[in-house]
PDB file as gemmi writes it, atoms N, CA and C in Angstrom:
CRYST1    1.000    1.000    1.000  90.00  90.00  90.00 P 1                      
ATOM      1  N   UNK A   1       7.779  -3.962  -0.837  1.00  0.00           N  
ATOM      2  CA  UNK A   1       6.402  -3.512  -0.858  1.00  0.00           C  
ATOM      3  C   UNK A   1       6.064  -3.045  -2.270  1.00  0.00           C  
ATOM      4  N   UNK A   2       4.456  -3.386  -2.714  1.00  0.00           N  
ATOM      5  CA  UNK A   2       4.346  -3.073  -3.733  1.00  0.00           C  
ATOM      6  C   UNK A   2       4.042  -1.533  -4.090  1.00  0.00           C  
ATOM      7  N   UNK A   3       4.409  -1.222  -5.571  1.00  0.00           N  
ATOM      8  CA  UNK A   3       4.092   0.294  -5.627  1.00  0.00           C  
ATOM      9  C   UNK A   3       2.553   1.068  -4.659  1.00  0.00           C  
ATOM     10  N   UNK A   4       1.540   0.256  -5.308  1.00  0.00           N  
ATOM     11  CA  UNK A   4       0.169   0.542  -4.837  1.00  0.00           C  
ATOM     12  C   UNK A   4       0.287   0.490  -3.767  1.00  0.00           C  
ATOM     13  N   UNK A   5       0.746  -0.321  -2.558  1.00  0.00           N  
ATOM     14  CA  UNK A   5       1.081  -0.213  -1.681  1.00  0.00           C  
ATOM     15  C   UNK A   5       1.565   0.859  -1.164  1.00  0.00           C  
ATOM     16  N   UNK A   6       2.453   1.588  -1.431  1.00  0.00           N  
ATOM     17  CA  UNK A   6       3.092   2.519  -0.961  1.00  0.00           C  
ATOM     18  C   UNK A   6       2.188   3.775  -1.275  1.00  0.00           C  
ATOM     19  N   UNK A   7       1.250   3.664  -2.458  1.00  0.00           N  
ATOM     20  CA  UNK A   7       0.449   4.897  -2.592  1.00  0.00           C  
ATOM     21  C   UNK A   7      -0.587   4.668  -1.686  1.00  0.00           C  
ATOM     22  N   UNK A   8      -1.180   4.202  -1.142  1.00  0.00           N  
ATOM     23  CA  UNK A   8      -2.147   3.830  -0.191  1.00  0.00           C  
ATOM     24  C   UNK A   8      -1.950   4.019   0.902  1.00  0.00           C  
ATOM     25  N   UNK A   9      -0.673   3.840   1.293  1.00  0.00           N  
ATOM     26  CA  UNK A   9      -0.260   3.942   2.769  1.00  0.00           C  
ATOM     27  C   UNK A   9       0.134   5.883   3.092  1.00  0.00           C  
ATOM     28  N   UNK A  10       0.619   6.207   1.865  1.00  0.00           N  
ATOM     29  CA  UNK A  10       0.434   7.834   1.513  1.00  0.00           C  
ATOM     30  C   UNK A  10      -0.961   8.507   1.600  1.00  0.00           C  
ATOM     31  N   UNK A  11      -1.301   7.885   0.937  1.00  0.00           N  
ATOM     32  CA  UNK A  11      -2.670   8.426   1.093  1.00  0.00           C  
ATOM     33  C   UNK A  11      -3.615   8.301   2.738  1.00  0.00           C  
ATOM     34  N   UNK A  12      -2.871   7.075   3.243  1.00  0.00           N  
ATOM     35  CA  UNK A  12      -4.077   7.494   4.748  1.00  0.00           C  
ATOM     36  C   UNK A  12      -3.032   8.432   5.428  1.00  0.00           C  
ATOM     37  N   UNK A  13      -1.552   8.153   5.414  1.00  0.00           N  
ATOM     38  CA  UNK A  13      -0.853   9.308   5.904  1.00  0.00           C  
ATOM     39  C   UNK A  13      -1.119  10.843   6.173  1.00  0.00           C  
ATOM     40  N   UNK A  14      -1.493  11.116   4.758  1.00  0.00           N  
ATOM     41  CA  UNK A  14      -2.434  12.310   4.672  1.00  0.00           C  
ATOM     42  C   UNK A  14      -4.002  12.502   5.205  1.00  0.00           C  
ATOM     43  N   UNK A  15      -4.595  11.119   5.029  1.00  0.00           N  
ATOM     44  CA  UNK A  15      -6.412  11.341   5.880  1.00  0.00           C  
ATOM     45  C   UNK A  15      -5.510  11.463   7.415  1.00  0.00           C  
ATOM     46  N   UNK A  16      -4.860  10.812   8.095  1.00  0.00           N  
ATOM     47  CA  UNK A  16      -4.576  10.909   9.406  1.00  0.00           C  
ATOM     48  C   UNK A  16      -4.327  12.193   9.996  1.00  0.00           C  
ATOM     49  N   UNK A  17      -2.981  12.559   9.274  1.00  0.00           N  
ATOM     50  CA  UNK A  17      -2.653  14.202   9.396  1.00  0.00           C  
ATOM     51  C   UNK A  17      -3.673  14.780   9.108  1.00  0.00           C  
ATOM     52  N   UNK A  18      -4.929  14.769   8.213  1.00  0.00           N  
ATOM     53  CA  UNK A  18      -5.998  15.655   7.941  1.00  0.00           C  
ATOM     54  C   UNK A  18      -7.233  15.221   9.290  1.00  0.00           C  
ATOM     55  N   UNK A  19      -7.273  14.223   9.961  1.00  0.00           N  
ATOM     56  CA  UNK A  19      -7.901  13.997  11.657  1.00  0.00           C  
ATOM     57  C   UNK A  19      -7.031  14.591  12.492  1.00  0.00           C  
ATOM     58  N   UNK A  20      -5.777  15.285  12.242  1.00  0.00           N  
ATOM     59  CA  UNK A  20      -5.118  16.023  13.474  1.00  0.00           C  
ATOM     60  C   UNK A  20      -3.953  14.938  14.153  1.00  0.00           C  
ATOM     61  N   UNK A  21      -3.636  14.275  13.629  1.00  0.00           N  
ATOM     62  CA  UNK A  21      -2.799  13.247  14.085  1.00  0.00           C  
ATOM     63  C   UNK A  21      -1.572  13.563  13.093  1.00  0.00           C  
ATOM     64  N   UNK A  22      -0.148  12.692  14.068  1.00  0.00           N  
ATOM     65  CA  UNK A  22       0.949  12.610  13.202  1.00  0.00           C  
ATOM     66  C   UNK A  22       0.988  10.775  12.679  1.00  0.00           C  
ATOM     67  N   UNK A  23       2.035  10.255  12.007  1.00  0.00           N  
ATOM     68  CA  UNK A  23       2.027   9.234  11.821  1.00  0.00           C  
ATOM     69  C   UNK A  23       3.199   9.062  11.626  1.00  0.00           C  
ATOM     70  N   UNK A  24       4.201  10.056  12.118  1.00  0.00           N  
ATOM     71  CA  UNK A  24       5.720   9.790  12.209  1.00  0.00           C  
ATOM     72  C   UNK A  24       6.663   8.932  12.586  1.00  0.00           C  
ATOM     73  N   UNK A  25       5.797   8.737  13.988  1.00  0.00           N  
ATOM     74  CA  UNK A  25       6.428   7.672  14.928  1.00  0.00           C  
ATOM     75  C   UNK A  25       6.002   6.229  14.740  1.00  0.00           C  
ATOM     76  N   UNK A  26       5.371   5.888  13.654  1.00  0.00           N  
ATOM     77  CA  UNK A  26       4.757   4.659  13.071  1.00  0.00           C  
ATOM     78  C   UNK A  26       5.487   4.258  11.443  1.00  0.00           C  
ATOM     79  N   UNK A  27       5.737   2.864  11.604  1.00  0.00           N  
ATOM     80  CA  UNK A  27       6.421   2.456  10.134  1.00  0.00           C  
ATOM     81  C   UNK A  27       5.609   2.240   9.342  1.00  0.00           C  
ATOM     82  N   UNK A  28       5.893   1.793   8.112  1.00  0.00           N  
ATOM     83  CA  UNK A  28       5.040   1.051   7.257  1.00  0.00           C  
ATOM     84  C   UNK A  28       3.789  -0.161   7.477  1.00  0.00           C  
ATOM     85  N   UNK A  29       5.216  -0.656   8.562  1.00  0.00           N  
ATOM     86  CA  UNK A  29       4.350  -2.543   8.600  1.00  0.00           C  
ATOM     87  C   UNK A  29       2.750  -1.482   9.784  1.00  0.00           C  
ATOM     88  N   UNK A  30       3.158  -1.028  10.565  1.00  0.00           N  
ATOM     89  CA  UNK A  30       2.019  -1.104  11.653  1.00  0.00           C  
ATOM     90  C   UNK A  30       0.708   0.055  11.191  1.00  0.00           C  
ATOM     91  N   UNK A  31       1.226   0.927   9.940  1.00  0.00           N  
ATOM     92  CA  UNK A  31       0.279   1.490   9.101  1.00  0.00           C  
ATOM     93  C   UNK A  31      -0.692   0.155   8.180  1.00  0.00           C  
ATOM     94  N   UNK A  32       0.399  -0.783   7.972  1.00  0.00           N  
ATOM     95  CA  UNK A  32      -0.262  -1.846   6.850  1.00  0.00           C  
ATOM     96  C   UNK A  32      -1.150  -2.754   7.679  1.00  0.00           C  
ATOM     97  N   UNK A  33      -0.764  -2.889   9.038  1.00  0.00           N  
ATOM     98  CA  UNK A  33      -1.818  -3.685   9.915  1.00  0.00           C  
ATOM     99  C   UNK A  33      -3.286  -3.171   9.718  1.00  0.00           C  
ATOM    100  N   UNK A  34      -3.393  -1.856  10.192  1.00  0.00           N  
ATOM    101  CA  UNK A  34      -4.898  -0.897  10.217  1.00  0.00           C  
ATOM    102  C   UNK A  34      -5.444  -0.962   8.407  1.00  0.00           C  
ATOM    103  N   UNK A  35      -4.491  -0.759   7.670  1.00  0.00           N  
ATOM    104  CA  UNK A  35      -4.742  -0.939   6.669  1.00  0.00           C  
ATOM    105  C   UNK A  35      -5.610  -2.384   5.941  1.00  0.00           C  
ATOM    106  N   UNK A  36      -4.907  -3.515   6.106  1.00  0.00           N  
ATOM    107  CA  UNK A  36      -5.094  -4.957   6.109  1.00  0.00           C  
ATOM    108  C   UNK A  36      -6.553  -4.913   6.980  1.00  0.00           C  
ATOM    109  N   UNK A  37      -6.591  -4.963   7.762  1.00  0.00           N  
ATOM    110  CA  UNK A  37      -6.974  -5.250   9.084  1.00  0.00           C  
ATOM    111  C   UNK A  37      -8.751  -4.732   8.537  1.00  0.00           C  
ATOM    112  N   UNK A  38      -8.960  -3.402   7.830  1.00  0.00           N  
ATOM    113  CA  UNK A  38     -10.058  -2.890   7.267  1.00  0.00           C  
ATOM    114  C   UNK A  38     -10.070  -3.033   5.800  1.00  0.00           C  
ATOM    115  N   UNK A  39     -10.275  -3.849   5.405  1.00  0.00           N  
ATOM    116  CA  UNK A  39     -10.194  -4.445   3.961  1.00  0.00           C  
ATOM    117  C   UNK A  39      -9.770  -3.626   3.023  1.00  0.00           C  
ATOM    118  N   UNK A  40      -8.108  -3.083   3.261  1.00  0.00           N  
ATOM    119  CA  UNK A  40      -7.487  -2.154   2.502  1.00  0.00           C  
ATOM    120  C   UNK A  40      -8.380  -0.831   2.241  1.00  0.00           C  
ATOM    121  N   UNK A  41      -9.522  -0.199   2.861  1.00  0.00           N  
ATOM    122  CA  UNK A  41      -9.821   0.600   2.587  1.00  0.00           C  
ATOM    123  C   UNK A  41      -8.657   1.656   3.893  1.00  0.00           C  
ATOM    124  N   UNK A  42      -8.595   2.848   2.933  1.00  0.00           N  
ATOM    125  CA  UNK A  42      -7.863   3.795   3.226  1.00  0.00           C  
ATOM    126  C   UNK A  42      -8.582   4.920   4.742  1.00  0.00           C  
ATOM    127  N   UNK A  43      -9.610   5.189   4.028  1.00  0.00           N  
ATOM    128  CA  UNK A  43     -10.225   5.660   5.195  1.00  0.00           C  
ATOM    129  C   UNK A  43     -10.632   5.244   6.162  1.00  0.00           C  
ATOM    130  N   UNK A  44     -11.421   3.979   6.480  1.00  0.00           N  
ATOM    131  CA  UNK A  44     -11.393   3.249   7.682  1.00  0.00           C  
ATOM    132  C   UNK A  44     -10.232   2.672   8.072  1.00  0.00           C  
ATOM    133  N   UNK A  45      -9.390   2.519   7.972  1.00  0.00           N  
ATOM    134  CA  UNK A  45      -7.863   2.121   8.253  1.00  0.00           C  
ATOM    135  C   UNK A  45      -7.386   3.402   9.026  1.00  0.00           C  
ATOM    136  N   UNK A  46      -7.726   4.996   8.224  1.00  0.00           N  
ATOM    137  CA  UNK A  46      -7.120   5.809   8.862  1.00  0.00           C  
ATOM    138  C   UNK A  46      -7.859   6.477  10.491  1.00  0.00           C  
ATOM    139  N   UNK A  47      -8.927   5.935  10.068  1.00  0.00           N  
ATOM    140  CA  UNK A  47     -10.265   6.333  11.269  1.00  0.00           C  
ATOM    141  C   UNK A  47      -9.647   5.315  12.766  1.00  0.00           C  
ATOM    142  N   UNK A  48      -9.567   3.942  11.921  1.00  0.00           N  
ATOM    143  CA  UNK A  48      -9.022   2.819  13.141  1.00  0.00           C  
ATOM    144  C   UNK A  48      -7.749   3.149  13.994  1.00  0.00           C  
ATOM    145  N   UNK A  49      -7.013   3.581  12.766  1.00  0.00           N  
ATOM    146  CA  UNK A  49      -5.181   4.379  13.595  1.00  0.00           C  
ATOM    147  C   UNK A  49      -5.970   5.470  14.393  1.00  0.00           C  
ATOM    148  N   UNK A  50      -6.529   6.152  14.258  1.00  0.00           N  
ATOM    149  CA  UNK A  50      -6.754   7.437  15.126  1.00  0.00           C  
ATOM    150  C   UNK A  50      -7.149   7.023  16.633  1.00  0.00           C  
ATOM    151  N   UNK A  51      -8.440   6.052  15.995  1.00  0.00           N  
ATOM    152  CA  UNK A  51      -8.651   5.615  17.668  1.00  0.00           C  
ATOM    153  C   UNK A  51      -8.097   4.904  18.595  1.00  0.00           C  
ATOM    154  N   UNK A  52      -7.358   4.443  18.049  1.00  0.00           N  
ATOM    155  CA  UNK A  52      -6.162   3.306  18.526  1.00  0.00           C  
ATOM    156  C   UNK A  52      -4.987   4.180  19.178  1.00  0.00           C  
ATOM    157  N   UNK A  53      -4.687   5.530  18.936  1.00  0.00           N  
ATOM    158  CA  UNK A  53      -3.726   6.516  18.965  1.00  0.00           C  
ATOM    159  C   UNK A  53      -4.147   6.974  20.220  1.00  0.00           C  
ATOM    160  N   UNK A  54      -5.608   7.061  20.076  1.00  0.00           N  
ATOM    161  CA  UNK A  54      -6.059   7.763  21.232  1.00  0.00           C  
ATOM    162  C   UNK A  54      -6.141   7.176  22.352  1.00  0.00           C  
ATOM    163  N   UNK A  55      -6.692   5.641  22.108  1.00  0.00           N  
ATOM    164  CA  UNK A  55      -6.548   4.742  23.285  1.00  0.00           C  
ATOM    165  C   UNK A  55      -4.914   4.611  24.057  1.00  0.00           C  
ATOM    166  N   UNK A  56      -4.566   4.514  22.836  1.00  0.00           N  
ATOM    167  CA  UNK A  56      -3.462   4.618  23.374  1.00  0.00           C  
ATOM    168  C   UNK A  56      -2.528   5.789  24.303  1.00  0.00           C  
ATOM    169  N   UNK A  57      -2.797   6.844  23.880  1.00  0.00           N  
ATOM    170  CA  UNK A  57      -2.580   7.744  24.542  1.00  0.00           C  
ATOM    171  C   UNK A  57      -2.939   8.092  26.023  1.00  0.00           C  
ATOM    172  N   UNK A  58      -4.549   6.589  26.483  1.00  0.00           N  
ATOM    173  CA  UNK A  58      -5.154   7.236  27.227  1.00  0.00           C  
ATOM    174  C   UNK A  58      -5.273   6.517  28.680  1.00  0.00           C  
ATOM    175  N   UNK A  59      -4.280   4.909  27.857  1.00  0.00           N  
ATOM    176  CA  UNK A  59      -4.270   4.230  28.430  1.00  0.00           C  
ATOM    177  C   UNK A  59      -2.613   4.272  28.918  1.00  0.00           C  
ATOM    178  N   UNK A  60      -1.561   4.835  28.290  1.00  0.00           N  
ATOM    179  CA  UNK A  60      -0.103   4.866  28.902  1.00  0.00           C  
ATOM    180  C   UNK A  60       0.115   6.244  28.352  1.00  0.00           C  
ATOM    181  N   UNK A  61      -0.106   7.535  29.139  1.00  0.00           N  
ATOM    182  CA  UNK A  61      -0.186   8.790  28.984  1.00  0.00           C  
ATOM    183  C   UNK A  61       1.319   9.467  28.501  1.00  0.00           C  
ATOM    184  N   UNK A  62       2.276   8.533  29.243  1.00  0.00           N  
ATOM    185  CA  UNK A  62       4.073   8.995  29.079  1.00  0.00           C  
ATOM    186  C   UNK A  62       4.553   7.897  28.097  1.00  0.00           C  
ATOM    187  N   UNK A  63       3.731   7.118  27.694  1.00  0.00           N  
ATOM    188  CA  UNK A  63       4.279   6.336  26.334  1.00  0.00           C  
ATOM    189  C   UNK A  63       5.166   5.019  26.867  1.00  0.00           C  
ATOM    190  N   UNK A  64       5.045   5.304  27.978  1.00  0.00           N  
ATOM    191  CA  UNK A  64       5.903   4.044  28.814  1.00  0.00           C  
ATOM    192  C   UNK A  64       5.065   3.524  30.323  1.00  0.00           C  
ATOM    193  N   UNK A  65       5.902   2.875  30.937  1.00  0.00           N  
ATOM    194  CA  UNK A  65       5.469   1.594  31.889  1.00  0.00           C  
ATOM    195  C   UNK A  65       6.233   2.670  33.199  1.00  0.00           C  
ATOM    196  N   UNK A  66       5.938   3.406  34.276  1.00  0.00           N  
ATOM    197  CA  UNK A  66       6.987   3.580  34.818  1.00  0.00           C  
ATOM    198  C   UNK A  66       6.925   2.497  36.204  1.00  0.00           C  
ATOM    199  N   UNK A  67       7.871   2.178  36.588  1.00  0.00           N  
ATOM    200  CA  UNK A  67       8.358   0.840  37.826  1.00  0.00           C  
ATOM    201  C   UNK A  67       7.200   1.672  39.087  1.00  0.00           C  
ATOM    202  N   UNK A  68       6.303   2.713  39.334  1.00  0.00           N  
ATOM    203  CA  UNK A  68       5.710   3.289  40.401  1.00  0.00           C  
ATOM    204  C   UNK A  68       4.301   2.269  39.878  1.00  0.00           C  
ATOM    205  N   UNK A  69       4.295   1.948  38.894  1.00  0.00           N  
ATOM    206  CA  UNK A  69       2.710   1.350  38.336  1.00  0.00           C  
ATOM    207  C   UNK A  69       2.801  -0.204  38.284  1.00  0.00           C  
ATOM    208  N   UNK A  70       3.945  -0.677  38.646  1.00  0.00           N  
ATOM    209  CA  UNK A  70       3.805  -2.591  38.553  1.00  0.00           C  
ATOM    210  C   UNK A  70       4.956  -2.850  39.607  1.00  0.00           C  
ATOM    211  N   UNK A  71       4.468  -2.129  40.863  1.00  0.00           N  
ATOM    212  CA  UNK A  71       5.289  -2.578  41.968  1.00  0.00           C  
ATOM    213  C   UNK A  71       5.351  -4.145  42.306  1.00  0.00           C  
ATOM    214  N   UNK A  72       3.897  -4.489  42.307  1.00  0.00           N  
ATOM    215  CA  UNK A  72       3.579  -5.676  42.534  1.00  0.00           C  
ATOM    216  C   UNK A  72       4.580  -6.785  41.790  1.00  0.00           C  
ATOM    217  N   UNK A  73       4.127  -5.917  40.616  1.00  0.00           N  
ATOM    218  CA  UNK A  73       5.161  -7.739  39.452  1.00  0.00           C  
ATOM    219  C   UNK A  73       6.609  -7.021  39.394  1.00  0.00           C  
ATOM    220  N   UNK A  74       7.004  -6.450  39.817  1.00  0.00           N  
ATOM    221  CA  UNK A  74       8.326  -5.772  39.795  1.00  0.00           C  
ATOM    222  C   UNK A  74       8.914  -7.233  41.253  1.00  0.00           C  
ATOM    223  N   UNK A  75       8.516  -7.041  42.108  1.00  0.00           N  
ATOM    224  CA  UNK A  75       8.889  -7.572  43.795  1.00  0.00           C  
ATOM    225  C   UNK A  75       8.679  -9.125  43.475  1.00  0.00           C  
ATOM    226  N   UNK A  76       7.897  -9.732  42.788  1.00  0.00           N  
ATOM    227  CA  UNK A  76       7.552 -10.769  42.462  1.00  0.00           C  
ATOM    228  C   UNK A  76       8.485 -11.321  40.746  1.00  0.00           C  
ATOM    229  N   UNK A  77       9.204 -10.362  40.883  1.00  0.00           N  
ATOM    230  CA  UNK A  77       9.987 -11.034  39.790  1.00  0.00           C  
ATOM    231  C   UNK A  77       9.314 -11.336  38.627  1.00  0.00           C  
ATOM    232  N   UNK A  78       8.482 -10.647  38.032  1.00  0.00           N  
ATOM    233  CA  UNK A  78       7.416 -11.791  36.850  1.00  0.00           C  
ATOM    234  C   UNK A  78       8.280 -10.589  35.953  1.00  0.00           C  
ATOM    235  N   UNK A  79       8.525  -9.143  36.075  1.00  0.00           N  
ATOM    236  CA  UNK A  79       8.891  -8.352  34.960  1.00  0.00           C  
ATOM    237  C   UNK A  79      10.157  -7.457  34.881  1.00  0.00           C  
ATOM    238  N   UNK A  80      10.964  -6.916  34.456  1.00  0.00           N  
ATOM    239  CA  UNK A  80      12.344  -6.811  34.571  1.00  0.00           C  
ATOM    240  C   UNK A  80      11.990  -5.326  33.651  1.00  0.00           C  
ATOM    241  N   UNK A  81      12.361  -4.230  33.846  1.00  0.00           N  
ATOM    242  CA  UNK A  81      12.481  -3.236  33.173  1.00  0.00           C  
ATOM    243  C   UNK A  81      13.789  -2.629  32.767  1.00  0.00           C  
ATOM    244  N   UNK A  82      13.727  -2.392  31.426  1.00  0.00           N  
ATOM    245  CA  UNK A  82      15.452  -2.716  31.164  1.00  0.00           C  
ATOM    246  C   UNK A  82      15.706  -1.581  30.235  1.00  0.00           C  
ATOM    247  N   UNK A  83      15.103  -0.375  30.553  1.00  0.00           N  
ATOM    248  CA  UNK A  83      15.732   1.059  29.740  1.00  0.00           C  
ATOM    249  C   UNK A  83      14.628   1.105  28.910  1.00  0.00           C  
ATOM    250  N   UNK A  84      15.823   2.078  27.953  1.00  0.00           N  
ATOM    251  CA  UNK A  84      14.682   1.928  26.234  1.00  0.00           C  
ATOM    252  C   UNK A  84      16.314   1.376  25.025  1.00  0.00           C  
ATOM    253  N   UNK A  85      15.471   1.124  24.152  1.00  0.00           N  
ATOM    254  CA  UNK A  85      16.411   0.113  23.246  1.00  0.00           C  
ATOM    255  C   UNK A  85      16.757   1.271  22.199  1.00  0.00           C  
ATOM    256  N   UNK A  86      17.574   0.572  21.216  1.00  0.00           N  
ATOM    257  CA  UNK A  86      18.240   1.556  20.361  1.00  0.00           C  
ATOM    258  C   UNK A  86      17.987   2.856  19.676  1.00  0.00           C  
ATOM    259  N   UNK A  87      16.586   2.551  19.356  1.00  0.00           N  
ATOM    260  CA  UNK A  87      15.648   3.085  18.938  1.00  0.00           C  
ATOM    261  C   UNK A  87      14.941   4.008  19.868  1.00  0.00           C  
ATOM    262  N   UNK A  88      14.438   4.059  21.146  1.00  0.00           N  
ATOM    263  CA  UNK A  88      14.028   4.344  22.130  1.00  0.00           C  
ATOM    264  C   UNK A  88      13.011   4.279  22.886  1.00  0.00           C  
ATOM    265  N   UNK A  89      12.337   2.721  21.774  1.00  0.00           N  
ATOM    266  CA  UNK A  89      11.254   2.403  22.653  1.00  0.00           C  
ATOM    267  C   UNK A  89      11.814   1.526  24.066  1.00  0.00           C  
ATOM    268  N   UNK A  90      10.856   1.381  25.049  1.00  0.00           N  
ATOM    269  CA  UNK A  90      10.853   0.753  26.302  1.00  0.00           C  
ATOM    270  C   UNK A  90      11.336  -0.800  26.005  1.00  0.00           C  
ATOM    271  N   UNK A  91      11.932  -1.201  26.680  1.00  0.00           N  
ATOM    272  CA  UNK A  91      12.363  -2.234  26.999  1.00  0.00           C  
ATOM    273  C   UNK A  91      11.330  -3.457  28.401  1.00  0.00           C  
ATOM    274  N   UNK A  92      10.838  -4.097  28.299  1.00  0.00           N  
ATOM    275  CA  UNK A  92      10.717  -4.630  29.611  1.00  0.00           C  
ATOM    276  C   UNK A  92      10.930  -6.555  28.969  1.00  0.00           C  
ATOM    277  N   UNK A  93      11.153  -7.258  30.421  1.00  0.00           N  
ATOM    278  CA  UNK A  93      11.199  -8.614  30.029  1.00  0.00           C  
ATOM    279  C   UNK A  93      10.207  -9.036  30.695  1.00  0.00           C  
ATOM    280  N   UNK A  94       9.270 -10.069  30.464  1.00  0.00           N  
ATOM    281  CA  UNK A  94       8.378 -10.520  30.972  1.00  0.00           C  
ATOM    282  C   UNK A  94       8.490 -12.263  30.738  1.00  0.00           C  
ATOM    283  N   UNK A  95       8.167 -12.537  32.630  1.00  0.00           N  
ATOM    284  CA  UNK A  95       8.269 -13.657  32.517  1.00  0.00           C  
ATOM    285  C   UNK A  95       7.184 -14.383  32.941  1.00  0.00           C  
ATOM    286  N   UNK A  96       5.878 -15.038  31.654  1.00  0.00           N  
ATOM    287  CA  UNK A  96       4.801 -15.586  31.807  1.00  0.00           C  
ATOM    288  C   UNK A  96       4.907 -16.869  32.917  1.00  0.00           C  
ATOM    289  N   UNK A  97       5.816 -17.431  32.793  1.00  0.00           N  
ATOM    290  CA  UNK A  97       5.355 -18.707  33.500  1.00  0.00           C  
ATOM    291  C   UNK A  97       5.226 -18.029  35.175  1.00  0.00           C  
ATOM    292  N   UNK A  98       5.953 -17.205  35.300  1.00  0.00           N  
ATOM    293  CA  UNK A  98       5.451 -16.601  36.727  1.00  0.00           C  
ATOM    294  C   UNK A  98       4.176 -15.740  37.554  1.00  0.00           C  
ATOM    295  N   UNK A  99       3.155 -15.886  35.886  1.00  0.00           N  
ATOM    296  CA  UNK A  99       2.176 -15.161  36.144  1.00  0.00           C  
ATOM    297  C   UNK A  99       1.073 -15.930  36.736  1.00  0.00           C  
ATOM    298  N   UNK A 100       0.320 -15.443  37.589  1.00  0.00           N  
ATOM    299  CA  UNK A 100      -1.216 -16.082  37.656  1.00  0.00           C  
ATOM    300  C   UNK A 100      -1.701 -14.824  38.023  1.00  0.00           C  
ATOM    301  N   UNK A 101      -3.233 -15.135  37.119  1.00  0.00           N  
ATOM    302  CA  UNK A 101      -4.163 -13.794  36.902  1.00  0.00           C  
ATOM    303  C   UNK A 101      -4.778 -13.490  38.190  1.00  0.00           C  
ATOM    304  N   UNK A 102      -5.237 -12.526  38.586  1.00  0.00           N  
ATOM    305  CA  UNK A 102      -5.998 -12.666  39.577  1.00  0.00           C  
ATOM    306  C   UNK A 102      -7.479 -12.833  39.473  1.00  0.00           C  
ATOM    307  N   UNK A 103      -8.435 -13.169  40.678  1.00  0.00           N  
ATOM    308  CA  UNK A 103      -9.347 -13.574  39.680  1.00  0.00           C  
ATOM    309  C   UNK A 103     -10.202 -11.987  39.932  1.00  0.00           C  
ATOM    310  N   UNK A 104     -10.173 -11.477  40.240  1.00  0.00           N  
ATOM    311  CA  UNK A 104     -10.393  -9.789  40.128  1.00  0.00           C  
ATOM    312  C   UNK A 104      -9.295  -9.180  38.863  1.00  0.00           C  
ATOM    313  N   UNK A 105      -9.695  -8.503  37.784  1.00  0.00           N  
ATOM    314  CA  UNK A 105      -9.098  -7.791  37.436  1.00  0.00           C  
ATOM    315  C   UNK A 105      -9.079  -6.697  37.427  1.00  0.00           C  
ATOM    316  N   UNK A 106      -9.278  -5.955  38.538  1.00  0.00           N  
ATOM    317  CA  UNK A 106      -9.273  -4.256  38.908  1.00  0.00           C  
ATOM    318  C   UNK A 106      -7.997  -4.074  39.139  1.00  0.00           C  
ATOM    319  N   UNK A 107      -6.876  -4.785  39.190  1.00  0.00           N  
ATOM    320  CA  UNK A 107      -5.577  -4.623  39.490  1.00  0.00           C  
ATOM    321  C   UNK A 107      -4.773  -4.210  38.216  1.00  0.00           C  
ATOM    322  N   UNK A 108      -5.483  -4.637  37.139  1.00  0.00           N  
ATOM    323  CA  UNK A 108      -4.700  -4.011  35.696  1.00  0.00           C  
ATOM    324  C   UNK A 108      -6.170  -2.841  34.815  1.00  0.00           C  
ATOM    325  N   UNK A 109      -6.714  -2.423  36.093  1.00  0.00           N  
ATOM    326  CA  UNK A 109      -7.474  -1.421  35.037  1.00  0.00           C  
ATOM    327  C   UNK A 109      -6.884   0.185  35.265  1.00  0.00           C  
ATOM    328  N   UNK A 110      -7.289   0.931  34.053  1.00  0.00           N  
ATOM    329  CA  UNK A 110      -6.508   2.129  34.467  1.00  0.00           C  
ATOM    330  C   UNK A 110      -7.760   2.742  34.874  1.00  0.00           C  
ATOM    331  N   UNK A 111      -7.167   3.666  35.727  1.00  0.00           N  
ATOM    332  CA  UNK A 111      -7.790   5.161  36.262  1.00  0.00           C  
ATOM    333  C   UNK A 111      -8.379   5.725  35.031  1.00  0.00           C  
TER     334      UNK A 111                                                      
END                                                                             
């Protein structure tokens, strides 16, 4: 990575932490996505991580999948839940060719 690079990605580090957020649990590359993603500007990059943090937060509250929420594709074999990996994110295997959508999708909306 280039120097400037690395000062840029410092710098929204700090706008983020200054919106009340951490950015600990995030690397470089997925800071450089939000970054990229808003034409290298620093502050809308750091505005985009926030809301994205939040969605996220709001949409998988425990940071994971637990087997009580995809009984369905659990019994049907389409998904395999397999711990957390070295690191300690979640693990799951997913197997597309076993999927068909339904044609309602209230079955994957959250509460």
């Amino acid at each position: 990575m280039e120097k400037s690079h690395e000062l840029e990605l410092t710098q929204m580090r700090k706008s983020v932490e200054k919106l009340g957020f951490s950015t600990e649990k995030y690397g470089d590359p997925t800071l450089m996505r939000f970054w990229i993603a808003r034409s290298m500007d620093t502050d809308k990059a750091s505005k985009m991580f926030v809301q994205w943090l939040k969605w996220r937060s709001s949409l998988v509250p425990n940071g994971f999948v637990v087997e009580s929420e995809v009984p369905d594709q659990l019994e049907a074999r389409k998904i395999f839940l397999q711990g957390l990996s070295k690191t300690g994110y979640p693990v799951m295997i997913v197997q597309a060719c076993k999927h068909y959508p339904p044609k309602d999708h209230l079955q994957f909306k959250s509460n």
